[in-house]
C-alpha positions in Angstrom: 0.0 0.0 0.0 1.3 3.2 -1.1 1.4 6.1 1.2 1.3 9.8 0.8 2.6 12.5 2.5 -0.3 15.2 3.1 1.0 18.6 3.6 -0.9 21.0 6.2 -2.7 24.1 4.9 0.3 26.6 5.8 -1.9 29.2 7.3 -4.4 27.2 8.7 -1.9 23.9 10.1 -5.0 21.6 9.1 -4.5 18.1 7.7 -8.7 17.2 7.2 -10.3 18.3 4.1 -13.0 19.8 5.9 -10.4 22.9 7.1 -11.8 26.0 5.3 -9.8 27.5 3.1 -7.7 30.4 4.4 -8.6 33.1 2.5 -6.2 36.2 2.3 -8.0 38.6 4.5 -7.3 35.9 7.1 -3.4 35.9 6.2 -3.4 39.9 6.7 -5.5 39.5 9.9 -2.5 37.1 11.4 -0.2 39.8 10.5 -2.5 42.5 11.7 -2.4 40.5 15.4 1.1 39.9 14.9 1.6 43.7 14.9 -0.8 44.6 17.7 1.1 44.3 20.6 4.3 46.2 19.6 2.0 48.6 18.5 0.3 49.1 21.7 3.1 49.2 23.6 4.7 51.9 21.4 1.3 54.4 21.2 1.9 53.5 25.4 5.0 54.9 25.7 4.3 57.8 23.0 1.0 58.9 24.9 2.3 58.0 28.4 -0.4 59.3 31.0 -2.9 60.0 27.4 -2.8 55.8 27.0 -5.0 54.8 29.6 -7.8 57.5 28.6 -11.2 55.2 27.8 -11.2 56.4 24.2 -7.5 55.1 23.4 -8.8 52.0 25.3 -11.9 51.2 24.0 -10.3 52.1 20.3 -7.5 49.7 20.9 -10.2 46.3 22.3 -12.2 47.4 19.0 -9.3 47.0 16.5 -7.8 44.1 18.4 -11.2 42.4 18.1 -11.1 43.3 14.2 -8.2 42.1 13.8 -9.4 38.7 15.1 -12.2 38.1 13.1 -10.2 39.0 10.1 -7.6 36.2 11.4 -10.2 33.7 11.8 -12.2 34.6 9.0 -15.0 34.9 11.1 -16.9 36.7 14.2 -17.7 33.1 15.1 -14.8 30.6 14.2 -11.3 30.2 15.7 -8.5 28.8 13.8 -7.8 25.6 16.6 -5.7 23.8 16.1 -3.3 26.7 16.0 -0.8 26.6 13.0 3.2 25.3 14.3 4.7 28.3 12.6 1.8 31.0 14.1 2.8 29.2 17.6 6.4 29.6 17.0 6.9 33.0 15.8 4.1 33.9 18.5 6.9 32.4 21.2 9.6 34.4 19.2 7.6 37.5 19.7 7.1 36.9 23.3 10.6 36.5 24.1 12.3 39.8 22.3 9.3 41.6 23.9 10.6 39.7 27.6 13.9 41.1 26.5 13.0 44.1 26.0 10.9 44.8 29.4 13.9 42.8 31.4 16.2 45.1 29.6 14.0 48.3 30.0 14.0 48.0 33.6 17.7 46.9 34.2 18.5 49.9 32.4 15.8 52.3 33.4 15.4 53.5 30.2 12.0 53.1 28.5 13.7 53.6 25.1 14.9 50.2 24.9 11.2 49.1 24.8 10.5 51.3 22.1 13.8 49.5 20.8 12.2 46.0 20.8 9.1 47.1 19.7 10.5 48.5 16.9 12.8 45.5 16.2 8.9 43.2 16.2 7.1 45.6 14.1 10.3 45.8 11.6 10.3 41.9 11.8 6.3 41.4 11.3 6.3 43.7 8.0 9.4 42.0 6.7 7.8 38.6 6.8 4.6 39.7 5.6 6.6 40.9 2.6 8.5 38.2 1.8 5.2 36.0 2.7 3.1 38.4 -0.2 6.2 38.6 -2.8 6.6 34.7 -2.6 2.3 34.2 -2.9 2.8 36.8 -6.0 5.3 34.7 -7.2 3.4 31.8 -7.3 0.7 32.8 -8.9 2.3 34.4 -11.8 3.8 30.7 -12.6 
């Protein structure tokens, strides 16, 4: 009996054929969560006492929830099981954002936030780039 190898949906980390498609709204989303929390942390140190106002709040919980439902391509559905390579870079972001904070307070200096913060967001946009070039790629052939 001949066996074949089944590859995973890349965005979704599904094997069964009952996975729904991940459409590319739902790619952007991931990268739109991906960039939320360096993103908050740097309008939190640009605003300082402004960030914890309830409009800044309650603006940030509603774009954070957008960007959700645009990574699960739904108001209703969650992506579970949770992609290896969405967990992974997701452990990666947690750690230079550790870094950062460990470093921030060793040093006093709230720059060195802003520092890793920028280093994520850099990171984020440069994968989502080479992520978009490569799909464009592959659809021209």
């Amino acid at each position: 009996m001949e066996q074949t190898a089944r590859v995973p949906n890349p965005v979704s980390g599904r094997l069964d054929d009952t996975a729904p498609p991940a459409t590319p709204l739902m790619v952007v989303g991931r990268y739109l969560c991906a960039l939320f929390p360096p993103t908050w942390v740097l309008l939190a140190l640009a605003l300082g006492e402004e960030s914890t106002t309830w409009p800044v709040m309650l603006g940030m919980v509603v774009a954070m929830y957008l960007c959700a439902a645009a990574a699960h391509g739904s108001w209703w559905r969650s992506s579970w099981p949770l992609p290896a390579g969405w967990v992974t870079a997701t452990l990666a972001q947690v750690a230079v954002a550790a870094v950062g904070v460990v470093a921030s307070i060793v040093t006093g200096e709230p720059l060195v936030m802003a520092f890793a913060m920028t280093l994520l967001i850099g990171a984020v946009l440069g994968v989502a780039a080479l992520h978009a070039w490569t799909a464009l790629r592959a659809r021209r052939r």
